[in-house]
C-alpha positions, 0 to 999 in steps of 0.5 A: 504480507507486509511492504518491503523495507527499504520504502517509504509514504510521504505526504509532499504537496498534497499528494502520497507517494511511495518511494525507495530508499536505501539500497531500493531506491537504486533498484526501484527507479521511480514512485508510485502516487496512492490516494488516502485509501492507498496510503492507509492500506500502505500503513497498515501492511507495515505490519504483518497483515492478511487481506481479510485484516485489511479488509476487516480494517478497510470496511471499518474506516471507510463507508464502503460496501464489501466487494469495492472494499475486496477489488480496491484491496485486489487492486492495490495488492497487485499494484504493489507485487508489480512493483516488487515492494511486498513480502508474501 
């Protein structure tokens, strides 16, 4: 899976958004604010990725235990569908 082209993190004031741009930011009316964790998950799925790599890399970045790293990538995942922002 990877994030769809079309949006983009940006760092403004602190904070991470997700926003669309393009033809997307017609479609997608809005943004999504992501801590650290979700602009470093975000990065990562630029690429094509499996959620074992982004736990693999997850678990490797951060001092975290196995099943918090599973539901925050769970979390971020699901966040992401809704918003209609990845390829499977």
């Amino acid at each position: 899976m990877k994030v769809k082209d079309g949006f983009v993190l940006r760092k403004v004031a602190g904070n991470y958004i997700i926003i669309g741009v393009g033809e997307e930011a017609v479609d997608f009316n809005g943004m999504i604010t992501v801590n650290e964790t979700g602009a470093f998950l975000w990065n990562l799925l630029s690429k094509d990725i499996t959620v074992d790599e982004l736990l693999s890399a997850l678990l490797k970045e951060y001092d975290i235990d196995e099943n918090t790293a599973k539901a925050d990538i769970d979390e971020f995942i699901t966040k992401l569908k809704e918003g209609e922002l990845l390829i499977l």
